[in-house]
C-alpha positions in Angstrom: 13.0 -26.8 51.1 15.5 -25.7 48.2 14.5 -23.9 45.5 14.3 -26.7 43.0 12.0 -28.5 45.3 9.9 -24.9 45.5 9.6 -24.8 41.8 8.6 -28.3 41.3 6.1 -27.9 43.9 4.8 -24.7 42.6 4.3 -26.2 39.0 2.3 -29.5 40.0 0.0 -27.3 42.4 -1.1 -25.2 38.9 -0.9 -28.3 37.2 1.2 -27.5 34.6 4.2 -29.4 33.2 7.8 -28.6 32.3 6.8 -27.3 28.8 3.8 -25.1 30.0 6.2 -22.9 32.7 8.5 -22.9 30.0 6.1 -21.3 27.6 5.3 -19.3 30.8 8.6 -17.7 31.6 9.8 -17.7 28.0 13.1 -20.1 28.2 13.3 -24.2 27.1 11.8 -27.0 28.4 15.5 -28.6 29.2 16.3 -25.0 31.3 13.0 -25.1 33.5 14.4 -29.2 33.5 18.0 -27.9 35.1 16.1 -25.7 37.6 14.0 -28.6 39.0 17.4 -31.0 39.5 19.4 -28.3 40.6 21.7 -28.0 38.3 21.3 -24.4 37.2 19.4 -21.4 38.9 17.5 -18.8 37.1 18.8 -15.3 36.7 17.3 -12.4 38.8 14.7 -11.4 36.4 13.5 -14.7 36.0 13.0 -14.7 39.8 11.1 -12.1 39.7 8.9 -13.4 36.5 8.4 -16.7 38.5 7.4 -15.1 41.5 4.5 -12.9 39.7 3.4 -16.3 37.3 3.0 -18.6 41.2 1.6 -15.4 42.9 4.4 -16.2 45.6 7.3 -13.8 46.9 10.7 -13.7 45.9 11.9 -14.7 49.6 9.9 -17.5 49.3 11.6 -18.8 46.4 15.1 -17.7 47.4 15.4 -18.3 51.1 15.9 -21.9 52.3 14.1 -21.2 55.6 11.3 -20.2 54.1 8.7 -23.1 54.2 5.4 -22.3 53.9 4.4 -20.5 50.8 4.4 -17.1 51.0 1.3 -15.5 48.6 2.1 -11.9 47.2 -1.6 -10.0 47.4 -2.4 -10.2 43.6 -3.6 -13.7 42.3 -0.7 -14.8 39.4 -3.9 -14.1 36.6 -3.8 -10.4 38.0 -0.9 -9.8 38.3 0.5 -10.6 35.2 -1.0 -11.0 31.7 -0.6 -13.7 29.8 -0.3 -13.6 26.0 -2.6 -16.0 23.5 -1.5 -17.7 20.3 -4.5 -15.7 18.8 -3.9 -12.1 20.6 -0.4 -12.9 19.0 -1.5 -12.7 16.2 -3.9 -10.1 16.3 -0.9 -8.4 17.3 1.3 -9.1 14.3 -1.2 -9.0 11.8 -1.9 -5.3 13.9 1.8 -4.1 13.7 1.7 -5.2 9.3 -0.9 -3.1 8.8 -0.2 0.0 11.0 3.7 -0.4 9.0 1.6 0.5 5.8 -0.1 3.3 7.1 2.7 4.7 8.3 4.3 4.4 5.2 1.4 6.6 3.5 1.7 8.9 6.3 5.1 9.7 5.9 4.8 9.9 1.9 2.5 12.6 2.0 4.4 14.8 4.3 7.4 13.8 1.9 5.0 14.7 -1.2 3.3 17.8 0.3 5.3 20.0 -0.9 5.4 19.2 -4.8 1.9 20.7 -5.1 3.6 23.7 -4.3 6.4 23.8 -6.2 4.6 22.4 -9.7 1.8 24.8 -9.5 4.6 27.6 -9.0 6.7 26.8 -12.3 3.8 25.9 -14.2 2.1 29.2 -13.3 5.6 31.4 -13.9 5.8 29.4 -17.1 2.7 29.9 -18.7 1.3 26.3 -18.4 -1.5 27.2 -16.2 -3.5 30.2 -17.0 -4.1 31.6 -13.1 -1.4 34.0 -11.3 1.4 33.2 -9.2 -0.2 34.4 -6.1 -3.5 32.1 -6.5 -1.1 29.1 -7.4 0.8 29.2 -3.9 -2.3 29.7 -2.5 -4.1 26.8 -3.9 -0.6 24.8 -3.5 -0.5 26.0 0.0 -3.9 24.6 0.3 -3.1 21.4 -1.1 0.0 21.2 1.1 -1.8 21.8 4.6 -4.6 19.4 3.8 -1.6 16.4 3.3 0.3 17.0 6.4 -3.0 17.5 7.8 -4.3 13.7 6.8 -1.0 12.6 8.0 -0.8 13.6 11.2 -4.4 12.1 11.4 -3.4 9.1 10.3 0.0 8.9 12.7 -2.6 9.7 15.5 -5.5 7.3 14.6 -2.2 4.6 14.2 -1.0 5.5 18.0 -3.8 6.2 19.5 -6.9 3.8 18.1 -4.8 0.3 16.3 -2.3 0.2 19.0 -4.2 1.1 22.3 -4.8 -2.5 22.7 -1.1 -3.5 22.9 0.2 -0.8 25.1 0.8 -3.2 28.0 3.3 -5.1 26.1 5.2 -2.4 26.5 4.1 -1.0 30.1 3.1 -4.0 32.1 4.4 -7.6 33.1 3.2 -10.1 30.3 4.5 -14.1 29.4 4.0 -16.1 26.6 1.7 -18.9 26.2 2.9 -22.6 24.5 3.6 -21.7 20.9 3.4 -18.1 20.8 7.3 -17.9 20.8 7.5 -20.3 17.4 4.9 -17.7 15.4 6.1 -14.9 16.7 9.8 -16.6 15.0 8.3 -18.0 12.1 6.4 -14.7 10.5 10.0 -12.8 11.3 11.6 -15.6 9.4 8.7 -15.3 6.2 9.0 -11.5 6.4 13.0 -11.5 6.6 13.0 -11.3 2.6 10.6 -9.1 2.1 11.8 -6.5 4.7 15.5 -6.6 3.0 14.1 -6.2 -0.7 12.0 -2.9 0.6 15.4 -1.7 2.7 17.4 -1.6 -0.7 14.7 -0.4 -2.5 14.2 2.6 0.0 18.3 2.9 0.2 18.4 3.0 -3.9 15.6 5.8 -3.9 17.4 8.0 -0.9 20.5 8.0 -2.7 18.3 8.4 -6.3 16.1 11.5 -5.2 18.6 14.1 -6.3 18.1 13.0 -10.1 14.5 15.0 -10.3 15.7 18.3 -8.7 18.7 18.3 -11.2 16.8 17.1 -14.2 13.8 19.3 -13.7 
């Protein structure tokens, strides 16, 4: 039995059809199509994907002599995990709102030291009636506790929001049908809004000089 014959034989037996392995392995209908004809072979990788999804061994699907199906010890549920239109989601909705607390994160370790600094001139200056000495202290104070809520938040972010998603990163996983089209279609919505906060980010970088040579 050739491999195209394996394949086909592999996908009716789960009952699934052209689309669904598709979905399965992440690639087209028309290049699972090619596989089953012969007219293409998948590359290594893809081997190796297909092998986990049938819960057969790679010799199996490589070796022409190799007839009877060959089952690796782990079931294809166990041994790899397979991704939901609505755990996508969970996922990206997830990933837009650990961006924004990032984002505060990282603004008050930028801003933790202005405390500092204002309380310092305004003390020197006359604005603020306590001495130099208690204003560092209490601008110290200030500092510590933002770079101390910042860290907290990068750690709550790693550590508690993206727990849940660390095997997409670790372990095996495919795509169910349609994940690949929302996954493309909230990059697509976002594309504008990423490149409007890139230039505005750019425009204040090259812009935060102004307030040290002002002041």
């Amino acid at each position: 039995m050739i491999f195209a014959e394996k394949i086909i034989t592999l996908r009716k037996r789960n009952g699934w059809s052209q689309e669904d392995l598709a979905a399965r392995v992440n690639v087209s209908r028309q290049a699972v199509a090619k596989w089953e004809v012969s007219q293409s072979i998948p590359s290594l990788d893809k081997i190796v994907q297909l092998s986990l999804i049938f819960g057969v061994t790679t010799d199996y699907l490589l070796k022409e002599e190799e007839e009877e199906i060959s089952l690796t010890q782990d079931s294809p549920e166990s041994s790899i995990r397979h991704v939901t239109l609505q755990e996508a989601g969970s996922y990206l909705e997830t990933r837009r709102s650990a961006a924004w607390v990032c984002a505060i994160a990282t603004a008050l370790c930028i801003l933790s030291p202005v405390t500092v600094i204002a309380l310092g001139a305004f003390s020197e200056y006359g604005h603020i009636h306590i001495s130099e000495n208690t204003a560092g202290a209490i601008g110290l104070i200030v500092l510590l506790l933002m770079v101390g809520i910042a860290v907290g938040l990068f750690i709550w972010n790693d550590q508690v929001r993206n727990k849940p998603w660390e095997f997409l990163e670790h372990d095996p996983f495919v795509l169910d049908y349609g994940v690949r089209g929302l996954v493309k279609e909230q990059q697509t919505a976002f594309a504008p809004a990423k490149l409007a906060l890139t230039i505005i980010g750019v425009i204040l970088l090259i812009l935060s000089p102004v307030a040290i040579f002002g002041a």
